[in-house]
C-alpha atoms as one frame of an Amber mdcrd trajectory, in Angstrom:
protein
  19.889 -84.061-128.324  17.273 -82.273-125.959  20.268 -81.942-123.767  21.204
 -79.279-125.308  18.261 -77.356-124.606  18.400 -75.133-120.849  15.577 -75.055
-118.382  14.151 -71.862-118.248  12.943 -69.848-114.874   9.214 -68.265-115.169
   8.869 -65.145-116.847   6.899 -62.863-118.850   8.394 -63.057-122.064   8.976
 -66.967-121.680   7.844 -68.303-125.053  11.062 -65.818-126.392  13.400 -67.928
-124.235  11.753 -70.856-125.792  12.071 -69.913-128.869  15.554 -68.889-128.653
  16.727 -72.257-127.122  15.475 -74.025-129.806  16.729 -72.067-132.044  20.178
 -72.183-130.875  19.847 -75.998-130.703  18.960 -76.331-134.726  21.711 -73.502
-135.062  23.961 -75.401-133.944  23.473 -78.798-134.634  22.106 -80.044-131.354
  18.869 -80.093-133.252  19.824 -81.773-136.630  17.570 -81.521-139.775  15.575
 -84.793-139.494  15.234 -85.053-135.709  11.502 -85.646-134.447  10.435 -84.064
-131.182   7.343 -83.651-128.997   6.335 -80.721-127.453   6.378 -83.363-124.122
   9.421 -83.787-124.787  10.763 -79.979-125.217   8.640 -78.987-122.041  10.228
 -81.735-119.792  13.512 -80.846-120.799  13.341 -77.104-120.313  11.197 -77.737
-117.262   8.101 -75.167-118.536   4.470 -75.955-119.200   3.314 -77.018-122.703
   2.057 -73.320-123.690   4.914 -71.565-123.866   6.799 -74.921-125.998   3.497
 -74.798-128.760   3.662 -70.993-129.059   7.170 -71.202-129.571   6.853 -74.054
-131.960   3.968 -72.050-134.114   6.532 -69.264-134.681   9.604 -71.807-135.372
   6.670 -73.584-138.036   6.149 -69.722-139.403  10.198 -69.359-139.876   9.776
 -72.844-141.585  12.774 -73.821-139.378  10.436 -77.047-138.558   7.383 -79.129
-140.107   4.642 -81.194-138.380   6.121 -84.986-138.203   3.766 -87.818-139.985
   1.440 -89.188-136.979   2.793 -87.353-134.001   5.265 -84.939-132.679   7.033
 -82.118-135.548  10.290 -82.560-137.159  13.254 -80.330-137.906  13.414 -78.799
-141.224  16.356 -80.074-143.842  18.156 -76.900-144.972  17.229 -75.695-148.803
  20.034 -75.380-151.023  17.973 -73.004-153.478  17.297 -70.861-149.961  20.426
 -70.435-148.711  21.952 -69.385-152.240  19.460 -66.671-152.131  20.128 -65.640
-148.638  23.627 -65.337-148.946  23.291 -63.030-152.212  21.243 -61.129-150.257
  23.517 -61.338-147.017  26.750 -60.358-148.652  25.041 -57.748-150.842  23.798
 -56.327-147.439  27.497 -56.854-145.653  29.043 -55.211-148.538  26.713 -52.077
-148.625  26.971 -51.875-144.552  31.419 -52.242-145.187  31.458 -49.764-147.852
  29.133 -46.897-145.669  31.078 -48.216-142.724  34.594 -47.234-144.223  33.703
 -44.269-145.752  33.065 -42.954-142.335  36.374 -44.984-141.223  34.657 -46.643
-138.151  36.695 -48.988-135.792  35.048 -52.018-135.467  37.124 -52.770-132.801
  39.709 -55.355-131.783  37.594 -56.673-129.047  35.000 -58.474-131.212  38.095
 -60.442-133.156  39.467 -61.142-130.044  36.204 -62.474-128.901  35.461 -64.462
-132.018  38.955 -66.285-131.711  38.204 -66.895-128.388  35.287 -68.758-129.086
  36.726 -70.833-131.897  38.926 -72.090-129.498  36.685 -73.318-127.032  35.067
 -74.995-130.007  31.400 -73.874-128.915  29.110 -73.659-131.912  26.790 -71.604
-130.161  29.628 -68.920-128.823  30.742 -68.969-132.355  27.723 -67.753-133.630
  26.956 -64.763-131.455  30.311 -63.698-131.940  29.786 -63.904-135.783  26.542
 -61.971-135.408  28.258 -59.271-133.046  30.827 -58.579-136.119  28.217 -58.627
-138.743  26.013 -56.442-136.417  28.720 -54.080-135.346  28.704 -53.362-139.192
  25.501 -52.937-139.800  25.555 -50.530-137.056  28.389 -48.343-138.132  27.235
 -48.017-141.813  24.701 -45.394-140.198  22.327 -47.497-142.286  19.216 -47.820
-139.862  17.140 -49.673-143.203  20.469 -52.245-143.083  20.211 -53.461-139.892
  15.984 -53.904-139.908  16.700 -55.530-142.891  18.904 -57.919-141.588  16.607
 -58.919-138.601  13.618 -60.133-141.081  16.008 -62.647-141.953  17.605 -63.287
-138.256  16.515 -66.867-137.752  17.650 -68.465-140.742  21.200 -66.153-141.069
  21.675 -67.967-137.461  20.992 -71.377-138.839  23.496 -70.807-142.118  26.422
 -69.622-139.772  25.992 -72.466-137.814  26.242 -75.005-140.577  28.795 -73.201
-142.000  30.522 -73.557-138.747  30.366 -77.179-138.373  33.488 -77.481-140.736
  36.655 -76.940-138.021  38.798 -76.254-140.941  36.942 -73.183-141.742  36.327
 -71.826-138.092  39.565 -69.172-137.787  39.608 -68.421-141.411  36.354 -66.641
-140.999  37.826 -64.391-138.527  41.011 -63.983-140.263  38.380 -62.868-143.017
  36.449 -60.478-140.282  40.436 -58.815-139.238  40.749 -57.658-142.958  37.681
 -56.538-143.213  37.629 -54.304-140.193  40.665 -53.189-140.961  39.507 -51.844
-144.279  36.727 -49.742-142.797  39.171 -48.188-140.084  41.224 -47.297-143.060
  38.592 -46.266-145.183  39.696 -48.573-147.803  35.700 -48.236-149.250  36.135
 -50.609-152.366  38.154 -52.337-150.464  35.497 -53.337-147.666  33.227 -53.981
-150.147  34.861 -56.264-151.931  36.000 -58.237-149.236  32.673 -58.836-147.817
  31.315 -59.973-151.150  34.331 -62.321-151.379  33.542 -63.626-147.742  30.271
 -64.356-148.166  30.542 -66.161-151.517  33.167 -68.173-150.252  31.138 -69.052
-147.293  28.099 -69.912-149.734  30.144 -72.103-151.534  31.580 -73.822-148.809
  28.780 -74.402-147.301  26.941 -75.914-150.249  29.527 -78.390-151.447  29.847
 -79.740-148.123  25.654 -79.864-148.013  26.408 -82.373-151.327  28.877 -84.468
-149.430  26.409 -84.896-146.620  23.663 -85.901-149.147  22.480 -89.218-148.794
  22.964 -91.478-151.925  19.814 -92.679-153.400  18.659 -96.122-152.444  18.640
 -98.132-155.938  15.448 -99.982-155.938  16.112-103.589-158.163  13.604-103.793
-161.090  11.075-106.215-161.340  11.666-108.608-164.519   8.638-109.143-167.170
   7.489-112.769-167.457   9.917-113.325-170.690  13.032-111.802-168.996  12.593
-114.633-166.225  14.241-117.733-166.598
């Protein structure tokens, strides 16, 4: 669990590095929605004092990515269903916009960030898949020419990193998202504009989907509590 998180060398903007390891360990799992942690704990494993660890924590509590624990220590958030339906409206509405600007100028995403995301699906490294999904997102966002799309993007930067990682804890779905990302980029090179567009709309509402049926199969079943029988149904 706190394996997963790296020891950090002193440096100005250390509570950043904090918070970015612990955010890439509930992005990718390492962190699961449930766990309890101390900030002992957190400190000892990434070998820095307890300052950094609580500022960090304070902005990770803002993000709502965790919650103070009952008694001691905090725990990690559960994902909301209702929240991440409204995220990925917004997401793909964004994507789509950034596609469709993006092809009309017939930008080349390039074949180096597909290459890179395959890459990383092979080695089967959650956290490698996710900055490689956030490179091709953010190589869009970039070539739209859309400054407002990419600032846009960032409000929401924490939790779009936490959806793409639960989205990519399904192996099955891990190289059809880049097989999604070739088309795509090779709309905009063609300036295919609809195209684009509609591509990245279908994308992310598959991904939404996806993601929230298999959030259902992971629910736990409720725990059926045996009624207690009136005096005249005894006997």
């Amino acid at each position: 669990m706190l394996s997963a998180l790296t020891k950090i060398q002193s440096r100005p903007d250390l509570v950043d590095e904090v918070y970015k390891s612990l955010l890439d360990a509930i992005s990718d799992g390492s962190l699961a929605p449930g766990t309890r942690i101390t900030q002992e704990e957190i400190a000892e494993s990434m070998a820095v004092s307890r300052s950094p660890v609580l500022q960090a924590l304070r902005l990770l509590k803002k993000d709502g990515l965790v919650q103070d624990a009952p008694g001691r220590g905090i725990v990690i958030a559960d994902m909301d269903a209702q929240w991440i339906g409204n995220l990925y409206q917004v997401r793909g509405a964004l994507d789509a916009l950034g596609a469709r600007l993006a092809a009309a100028r017939k930008i080349d995403i390039g074949t180096e960030i597909i290459a890179a995301g395959r890459l990383a699906v092979r080695g089967k490294d959650v956290k490698a898949m996710i900055e490689a999904d956030i490179a091709f997102h953010g190589a869009i966002y970039q070539a739209s020419g859309n400054s407002l799309i990419v600032a846009t993007t960032q409000v929401h930067w924490a939790h779009l990193r936490r959806v793409m990682g639960a989205a990519l804890q399904s192996p099955e779905r891990r190289e059809s998202i880049w097989d999604d990302h070739e088309a795509i980029a090779d709309a905009i090179a063609a300036g295919q504009v609809e195209l684009a567009g509609e591509l990245c709309e279908r994308h992310a509402n598959f991904a939404r989907e996806n993601l929230m049926a298999r959030m259902q199969e992971l629910k736990p079943e409720p725990i059926a509590v045996p009624r207690r029988k009136t005096p005249w149904q005894e006997g």
